[in-house]
PDB file of N, CA, C and O in Angstrom:
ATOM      1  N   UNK A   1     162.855  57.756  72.300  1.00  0.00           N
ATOM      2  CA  UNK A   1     164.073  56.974  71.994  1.00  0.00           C
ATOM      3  C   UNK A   1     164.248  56.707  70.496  1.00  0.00           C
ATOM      4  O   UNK A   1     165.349  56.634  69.949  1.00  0.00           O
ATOM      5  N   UNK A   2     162.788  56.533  69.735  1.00  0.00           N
ATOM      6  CA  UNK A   2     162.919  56.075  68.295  1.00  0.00           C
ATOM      7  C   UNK A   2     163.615  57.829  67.403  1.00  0.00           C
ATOM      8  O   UNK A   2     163.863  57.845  66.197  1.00  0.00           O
ATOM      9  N   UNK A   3     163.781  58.929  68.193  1.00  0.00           N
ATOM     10  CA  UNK A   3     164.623  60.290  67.337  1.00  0.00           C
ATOM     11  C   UNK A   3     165.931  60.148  67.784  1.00  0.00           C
ATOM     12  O   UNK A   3     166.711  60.627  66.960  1.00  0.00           O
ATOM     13  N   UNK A   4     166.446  59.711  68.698  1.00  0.00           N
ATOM     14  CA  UNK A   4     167.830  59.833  69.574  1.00  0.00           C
ATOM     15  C   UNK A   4     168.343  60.128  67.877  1.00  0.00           C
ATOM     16  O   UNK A   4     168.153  61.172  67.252  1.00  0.00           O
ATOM     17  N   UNK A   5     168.940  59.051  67.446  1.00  0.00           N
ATOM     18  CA  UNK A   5     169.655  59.224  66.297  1.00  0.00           C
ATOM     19  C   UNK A   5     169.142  60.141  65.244  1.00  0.00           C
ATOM     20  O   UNK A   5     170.050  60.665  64.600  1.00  0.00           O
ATOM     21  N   UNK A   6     168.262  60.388  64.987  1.00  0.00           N
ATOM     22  CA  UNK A   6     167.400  61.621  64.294  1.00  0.00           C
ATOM     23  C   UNK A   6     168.137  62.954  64.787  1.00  0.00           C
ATOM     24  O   UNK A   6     168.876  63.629  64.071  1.00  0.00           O
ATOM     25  N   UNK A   7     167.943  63.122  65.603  1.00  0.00           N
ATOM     26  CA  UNK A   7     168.422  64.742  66.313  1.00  0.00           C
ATOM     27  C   UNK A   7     169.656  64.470  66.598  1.00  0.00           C
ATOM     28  O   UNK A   7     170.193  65.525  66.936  1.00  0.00           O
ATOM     29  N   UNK A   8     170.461  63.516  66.642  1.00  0.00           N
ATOM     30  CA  UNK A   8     171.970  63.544  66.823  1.00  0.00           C
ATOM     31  C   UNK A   8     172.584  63.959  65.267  1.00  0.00           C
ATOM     32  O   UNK A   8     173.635  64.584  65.122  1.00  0.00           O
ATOM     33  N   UNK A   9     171.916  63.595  64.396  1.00  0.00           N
ATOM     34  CA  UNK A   9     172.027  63.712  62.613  1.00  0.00           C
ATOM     35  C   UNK A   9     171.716  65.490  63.067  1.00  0.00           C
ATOM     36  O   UNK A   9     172.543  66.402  63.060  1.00  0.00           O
ATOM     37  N   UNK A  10     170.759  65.533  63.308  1.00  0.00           N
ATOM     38  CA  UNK A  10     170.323  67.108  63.356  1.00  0.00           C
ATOM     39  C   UNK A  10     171.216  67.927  63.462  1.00  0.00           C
ATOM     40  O   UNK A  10     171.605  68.705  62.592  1.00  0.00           O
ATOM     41  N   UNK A  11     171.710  67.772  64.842  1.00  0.00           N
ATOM     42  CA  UNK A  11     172.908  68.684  65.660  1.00  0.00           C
ATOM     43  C   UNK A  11     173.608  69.820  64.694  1.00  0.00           C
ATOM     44  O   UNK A  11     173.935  69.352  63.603  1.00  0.00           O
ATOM     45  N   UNK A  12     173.786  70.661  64.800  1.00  0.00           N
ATOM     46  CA  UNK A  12     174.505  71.880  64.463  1.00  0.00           C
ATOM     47  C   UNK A  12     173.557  72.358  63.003  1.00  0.00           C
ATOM     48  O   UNK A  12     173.706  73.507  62.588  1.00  0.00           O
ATOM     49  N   UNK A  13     173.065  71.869  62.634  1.00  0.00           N
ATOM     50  CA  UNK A  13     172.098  72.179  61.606  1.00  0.00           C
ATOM     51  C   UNK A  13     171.608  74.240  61.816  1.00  0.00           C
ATOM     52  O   UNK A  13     171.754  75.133  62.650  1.00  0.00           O
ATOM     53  N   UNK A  14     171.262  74.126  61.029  1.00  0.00           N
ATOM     54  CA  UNK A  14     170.340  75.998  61.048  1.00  0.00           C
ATOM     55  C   UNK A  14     169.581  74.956  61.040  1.00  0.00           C
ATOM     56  O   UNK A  14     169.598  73.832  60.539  1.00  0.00           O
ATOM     57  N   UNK A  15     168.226  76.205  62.382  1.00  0.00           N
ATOM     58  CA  UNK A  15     167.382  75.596  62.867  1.00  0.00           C
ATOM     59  C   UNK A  15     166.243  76.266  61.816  1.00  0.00           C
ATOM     60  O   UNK A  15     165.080  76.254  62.218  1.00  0.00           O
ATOM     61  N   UNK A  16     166.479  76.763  60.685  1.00  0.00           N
ATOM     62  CA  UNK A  16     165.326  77.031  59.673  1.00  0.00           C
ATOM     63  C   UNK A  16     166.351  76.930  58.141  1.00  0.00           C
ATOM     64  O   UNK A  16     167.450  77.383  57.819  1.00  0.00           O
ATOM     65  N   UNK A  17     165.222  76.015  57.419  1.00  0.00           N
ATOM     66  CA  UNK A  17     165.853  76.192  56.060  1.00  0.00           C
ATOM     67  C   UNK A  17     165.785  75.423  55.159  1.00  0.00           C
ATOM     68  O   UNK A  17     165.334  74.353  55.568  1.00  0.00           O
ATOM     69  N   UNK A  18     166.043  75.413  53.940  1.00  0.00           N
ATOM     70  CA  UNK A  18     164.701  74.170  53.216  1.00  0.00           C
ATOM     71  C   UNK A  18     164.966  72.816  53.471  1.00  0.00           C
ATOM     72  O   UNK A  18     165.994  72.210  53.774  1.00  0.00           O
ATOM     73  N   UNK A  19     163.683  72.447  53.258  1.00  0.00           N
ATOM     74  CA  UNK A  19     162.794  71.188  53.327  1.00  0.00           C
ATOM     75  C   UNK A  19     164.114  69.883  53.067  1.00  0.00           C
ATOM     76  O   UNK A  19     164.513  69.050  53.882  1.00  0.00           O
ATOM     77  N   UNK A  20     164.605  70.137  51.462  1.00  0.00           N
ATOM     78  CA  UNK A  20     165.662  69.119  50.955  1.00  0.00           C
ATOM     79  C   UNK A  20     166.950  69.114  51.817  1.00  0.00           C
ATOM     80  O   UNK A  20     167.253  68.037  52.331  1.00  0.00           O
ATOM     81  N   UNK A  21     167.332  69.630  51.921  1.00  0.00           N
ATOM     82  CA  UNK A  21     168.975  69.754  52.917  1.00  0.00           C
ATOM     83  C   UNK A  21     168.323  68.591  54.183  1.00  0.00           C
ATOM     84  O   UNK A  21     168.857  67.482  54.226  1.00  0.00           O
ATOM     85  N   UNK A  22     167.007  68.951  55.319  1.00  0.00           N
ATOM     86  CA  UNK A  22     166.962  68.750  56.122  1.00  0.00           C
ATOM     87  C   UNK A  22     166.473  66.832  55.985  1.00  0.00           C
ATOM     88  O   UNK A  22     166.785  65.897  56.722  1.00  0.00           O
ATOM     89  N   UNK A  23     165.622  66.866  54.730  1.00  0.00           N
ATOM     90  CA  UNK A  23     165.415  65.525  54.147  1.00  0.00           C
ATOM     91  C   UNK A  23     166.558  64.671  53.450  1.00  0.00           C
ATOM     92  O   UNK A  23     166.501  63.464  53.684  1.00  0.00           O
ATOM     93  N   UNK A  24     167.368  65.018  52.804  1.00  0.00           N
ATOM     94  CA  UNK A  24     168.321  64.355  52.483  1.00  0.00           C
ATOM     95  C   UNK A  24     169.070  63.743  53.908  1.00  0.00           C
ATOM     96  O   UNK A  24     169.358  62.555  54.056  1.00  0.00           O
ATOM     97  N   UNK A  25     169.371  65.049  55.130  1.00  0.00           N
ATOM     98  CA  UNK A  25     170.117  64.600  56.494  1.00  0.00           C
ATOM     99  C   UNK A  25     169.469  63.397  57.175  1.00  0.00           C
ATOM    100  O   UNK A  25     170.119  62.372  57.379  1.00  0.00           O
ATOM    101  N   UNK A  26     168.138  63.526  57.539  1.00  0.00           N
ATOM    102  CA  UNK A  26     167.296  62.414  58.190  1.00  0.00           C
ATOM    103  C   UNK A  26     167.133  61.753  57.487  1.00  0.00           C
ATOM    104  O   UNK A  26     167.986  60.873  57.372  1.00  0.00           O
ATOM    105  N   UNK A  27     165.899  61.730  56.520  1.00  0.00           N
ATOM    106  CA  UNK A  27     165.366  60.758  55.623  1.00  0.00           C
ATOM    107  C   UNK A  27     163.891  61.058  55.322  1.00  0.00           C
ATOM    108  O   UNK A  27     163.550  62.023  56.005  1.00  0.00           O
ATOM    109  N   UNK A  28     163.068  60.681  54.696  1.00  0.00           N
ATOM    110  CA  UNK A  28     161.717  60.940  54.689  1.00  0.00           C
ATOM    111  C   UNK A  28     160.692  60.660  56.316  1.00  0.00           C
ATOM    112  O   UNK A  28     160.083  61.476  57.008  1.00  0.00           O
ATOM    113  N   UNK A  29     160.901  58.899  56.490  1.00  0.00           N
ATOM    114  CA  UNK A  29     160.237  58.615  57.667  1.00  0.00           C
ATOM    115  C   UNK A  29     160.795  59.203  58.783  1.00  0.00           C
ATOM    116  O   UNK A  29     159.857  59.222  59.579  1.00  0.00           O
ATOM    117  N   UNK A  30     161.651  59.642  59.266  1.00  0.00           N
ATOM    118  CA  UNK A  30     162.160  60.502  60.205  1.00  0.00           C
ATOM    119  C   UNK A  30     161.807  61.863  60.311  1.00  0.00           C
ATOM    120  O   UNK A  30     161.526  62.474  61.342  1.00  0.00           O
ATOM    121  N   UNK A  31     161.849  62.309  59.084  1.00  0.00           N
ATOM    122  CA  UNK A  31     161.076  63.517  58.861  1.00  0.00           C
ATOM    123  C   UNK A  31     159.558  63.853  59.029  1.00  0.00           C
ATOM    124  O   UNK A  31     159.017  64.939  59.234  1.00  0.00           O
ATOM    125  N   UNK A  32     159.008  62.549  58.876  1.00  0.00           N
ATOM    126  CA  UNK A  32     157.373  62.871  59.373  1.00  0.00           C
ATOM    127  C   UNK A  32     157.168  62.397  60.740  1.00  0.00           C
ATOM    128  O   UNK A  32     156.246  62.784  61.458  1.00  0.00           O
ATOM    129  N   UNK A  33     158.207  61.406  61.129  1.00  0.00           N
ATOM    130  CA  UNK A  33     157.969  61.501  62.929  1.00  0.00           C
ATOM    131  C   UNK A  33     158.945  62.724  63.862  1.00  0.00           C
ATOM    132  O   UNK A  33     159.262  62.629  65.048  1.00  0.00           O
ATOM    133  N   UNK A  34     159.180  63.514  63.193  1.00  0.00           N
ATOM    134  CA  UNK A  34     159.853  65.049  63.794  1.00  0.00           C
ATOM    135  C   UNK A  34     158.681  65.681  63.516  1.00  0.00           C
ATOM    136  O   UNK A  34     158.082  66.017  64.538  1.00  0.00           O
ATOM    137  N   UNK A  35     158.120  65.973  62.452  1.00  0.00           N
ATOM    138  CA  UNK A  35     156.783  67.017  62.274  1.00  0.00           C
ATOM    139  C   UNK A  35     155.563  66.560  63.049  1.00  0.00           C
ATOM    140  O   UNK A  35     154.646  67.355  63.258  1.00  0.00           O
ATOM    141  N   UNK A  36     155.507  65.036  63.579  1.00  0.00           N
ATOM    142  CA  UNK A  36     154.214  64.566  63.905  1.00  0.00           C
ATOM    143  C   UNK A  36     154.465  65.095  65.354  1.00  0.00           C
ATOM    144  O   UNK A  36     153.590  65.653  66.015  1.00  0.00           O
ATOM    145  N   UNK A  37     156.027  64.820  65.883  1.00  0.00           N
ATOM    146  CA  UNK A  37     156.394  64.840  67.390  1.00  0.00           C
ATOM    147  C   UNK A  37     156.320  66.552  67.554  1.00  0.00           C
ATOM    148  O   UNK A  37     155.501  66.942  68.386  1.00  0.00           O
ATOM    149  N   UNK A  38     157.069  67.548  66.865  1.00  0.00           N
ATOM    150  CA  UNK A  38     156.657  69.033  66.712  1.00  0.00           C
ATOM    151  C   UNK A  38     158.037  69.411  66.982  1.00  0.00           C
ATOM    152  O   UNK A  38     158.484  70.259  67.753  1.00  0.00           O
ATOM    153  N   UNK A  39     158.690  68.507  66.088  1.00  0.00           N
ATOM    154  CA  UNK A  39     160.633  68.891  66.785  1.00  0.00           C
ATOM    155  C   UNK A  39     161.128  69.962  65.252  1.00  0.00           C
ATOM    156  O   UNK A  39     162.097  70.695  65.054  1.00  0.00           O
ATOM    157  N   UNK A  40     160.384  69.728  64.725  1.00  0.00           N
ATOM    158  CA  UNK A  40     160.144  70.563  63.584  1.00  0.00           C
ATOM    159  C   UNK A  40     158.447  70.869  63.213  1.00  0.00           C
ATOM    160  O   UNK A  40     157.445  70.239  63.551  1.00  0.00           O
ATOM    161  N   UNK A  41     158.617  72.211  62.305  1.00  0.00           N
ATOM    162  CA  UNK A  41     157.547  72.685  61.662  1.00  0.00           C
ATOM    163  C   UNK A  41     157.963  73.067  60.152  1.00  0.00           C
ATOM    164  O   UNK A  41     158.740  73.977  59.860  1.00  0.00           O
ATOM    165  N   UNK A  42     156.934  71.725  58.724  1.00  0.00           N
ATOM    166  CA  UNK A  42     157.116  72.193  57.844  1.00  0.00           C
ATOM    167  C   UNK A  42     155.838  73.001  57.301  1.00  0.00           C
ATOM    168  O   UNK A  42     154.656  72.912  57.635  1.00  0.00           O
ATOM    169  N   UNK A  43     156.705  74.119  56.004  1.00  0.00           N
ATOM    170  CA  UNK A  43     155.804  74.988  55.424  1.00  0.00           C
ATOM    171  C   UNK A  43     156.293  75.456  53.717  1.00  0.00           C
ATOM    172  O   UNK A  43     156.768  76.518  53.314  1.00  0.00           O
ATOM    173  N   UNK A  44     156.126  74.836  53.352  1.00  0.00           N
ATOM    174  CA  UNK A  44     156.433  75.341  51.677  1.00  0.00           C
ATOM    175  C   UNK A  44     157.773  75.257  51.366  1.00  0.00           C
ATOM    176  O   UNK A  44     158.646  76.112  51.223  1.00  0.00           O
ATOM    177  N   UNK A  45     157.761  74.088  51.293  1.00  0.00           N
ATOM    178  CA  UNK A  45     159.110  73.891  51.197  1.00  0.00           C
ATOM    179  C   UNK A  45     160.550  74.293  52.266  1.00  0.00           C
ATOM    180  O   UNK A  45     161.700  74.541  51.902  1.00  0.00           O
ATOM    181  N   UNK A  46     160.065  74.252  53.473  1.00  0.00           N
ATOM    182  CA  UNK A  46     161.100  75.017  54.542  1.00  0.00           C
ATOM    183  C   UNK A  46     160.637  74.278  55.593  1.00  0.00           C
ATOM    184  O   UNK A  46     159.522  73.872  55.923  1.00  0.00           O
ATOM    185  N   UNK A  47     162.057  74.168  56.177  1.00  0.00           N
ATOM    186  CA  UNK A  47     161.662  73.754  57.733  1.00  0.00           C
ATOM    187  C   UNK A  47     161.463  75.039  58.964  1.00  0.00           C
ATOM    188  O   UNK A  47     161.781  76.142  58.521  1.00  0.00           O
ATOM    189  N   UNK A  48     161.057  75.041  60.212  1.00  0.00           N
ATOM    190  CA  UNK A  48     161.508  75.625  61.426  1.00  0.00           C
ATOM    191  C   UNK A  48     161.506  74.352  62.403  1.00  0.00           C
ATOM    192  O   UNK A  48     160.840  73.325  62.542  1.00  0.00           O
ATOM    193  N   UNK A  49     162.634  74.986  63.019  1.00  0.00           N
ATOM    194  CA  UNK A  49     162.701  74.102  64.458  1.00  0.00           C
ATOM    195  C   UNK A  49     162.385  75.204  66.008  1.00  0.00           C
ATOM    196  O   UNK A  49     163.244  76.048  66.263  1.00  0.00           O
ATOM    197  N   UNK A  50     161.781  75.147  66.456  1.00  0.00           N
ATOM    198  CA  UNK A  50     161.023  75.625  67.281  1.00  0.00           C
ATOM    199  C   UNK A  50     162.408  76.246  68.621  1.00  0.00           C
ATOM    200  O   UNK A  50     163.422  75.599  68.881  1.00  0.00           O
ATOM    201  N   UNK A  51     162.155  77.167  69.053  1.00  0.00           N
ATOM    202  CA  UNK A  51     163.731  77.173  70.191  1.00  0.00           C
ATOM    203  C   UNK A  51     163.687  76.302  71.278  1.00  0.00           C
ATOM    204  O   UNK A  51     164.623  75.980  72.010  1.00  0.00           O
ATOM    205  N   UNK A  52     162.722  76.009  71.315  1.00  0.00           N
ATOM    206  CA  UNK A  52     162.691  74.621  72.443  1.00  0.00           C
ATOM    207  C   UNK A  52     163.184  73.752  72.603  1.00  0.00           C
ATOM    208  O   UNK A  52     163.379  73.215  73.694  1.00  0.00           O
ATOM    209  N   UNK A  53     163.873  72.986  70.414  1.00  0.00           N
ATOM    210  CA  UNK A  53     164.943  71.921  70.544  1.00  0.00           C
ATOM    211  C   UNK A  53     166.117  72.867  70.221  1.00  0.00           C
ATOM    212  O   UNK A  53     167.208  72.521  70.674  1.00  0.00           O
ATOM    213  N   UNK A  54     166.055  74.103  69.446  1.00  0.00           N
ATOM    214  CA  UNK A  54     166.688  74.285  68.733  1.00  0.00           C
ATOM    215  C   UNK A  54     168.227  74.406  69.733  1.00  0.00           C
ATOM    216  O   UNK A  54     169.321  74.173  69.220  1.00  0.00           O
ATOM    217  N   UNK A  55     168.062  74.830  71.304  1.00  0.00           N
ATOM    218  CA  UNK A  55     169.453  74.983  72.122  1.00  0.00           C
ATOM    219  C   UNK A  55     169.611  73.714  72.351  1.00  0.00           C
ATOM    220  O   UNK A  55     170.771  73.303  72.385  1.00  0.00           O
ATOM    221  N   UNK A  56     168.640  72.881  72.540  1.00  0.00           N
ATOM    222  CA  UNK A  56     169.347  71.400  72.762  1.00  0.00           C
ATOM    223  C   UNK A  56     170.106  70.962  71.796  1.00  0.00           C
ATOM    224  O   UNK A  56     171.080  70.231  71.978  1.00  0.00           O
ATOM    225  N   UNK A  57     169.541  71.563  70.207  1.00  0.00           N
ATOM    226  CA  UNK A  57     170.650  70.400  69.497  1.00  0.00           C
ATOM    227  C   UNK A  57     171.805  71.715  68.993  1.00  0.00           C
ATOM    228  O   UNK A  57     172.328  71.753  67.880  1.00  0.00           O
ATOM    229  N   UNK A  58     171.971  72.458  69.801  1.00  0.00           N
ATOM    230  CA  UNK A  58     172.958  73.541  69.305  1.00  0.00           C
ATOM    231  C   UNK A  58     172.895  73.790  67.910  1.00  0.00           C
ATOM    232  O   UNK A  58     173.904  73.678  67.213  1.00  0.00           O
ATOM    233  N   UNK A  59     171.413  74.233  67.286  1.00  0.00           N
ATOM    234  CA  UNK A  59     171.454  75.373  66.222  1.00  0.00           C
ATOM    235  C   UNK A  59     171.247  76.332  66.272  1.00  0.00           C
ATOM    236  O   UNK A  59     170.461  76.769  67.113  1.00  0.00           O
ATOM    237  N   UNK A  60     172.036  77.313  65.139  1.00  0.00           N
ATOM    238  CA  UNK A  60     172.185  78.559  64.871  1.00  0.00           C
ATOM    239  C   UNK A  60     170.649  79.062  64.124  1.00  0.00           C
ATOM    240  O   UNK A  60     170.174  78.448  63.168  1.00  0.00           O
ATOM    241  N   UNK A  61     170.165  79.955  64.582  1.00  0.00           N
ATOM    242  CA  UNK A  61     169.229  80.874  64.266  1.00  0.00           C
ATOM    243  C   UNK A  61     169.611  82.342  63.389  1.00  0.00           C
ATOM    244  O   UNK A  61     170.158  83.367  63.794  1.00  0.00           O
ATOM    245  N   UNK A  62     169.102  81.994  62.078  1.00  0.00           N
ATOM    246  CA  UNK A  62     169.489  82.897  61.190  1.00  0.00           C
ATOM    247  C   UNK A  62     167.925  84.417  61.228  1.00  0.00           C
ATOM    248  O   UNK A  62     166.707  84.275  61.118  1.00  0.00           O
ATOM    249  N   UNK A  63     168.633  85.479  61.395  1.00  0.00           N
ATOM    250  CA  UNK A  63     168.118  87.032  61.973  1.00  0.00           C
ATOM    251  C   UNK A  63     167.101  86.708  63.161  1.00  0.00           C
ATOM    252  O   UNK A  63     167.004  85.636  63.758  1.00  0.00           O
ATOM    253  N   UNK A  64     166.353  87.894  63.371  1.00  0.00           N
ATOM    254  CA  UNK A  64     165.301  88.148  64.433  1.00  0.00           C
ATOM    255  C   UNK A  64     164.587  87.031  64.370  1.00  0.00           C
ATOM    256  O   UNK A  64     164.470  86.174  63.494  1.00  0.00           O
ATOM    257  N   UNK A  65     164.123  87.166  65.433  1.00  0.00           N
ATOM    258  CA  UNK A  65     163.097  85.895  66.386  1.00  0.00           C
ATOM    259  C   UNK A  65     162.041  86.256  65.506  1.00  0.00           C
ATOM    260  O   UNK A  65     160.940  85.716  65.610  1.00  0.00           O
TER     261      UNK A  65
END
């Protein structure tokens, strides 16, 4: 219940792509309870969102799987 509004911010987002876009949208503390929960995965500056949320929150997936 404490992401409802987290992933409603999310929604239509590309479900990969840097780190700042996706931090500026949420916020910092939101951002480490998405990576702790696994609704995202960060890596060098980039996010992924896994396809597991990614059809729930209707994002677009940029090329091959």
């Amino acid at each position: 219940p404490e992401l409802r509004d987290v992933l409603e911010r999310m929604r239509g987002m590309d479900a990969t792509g840097k780190l700042e876009d996706l931090r500026s949208r949420v916020g910092d503390n939101a951002l480490k309870l998405l990576s702790e929960a696994g609704v995202v995965r960060l890596d060098e500056g980039e996010y992924v969102v896994p396809d597991l949320y990614r059809h729930g929150l209707e994002m677009a997936r940029k090329g091959p799987r």
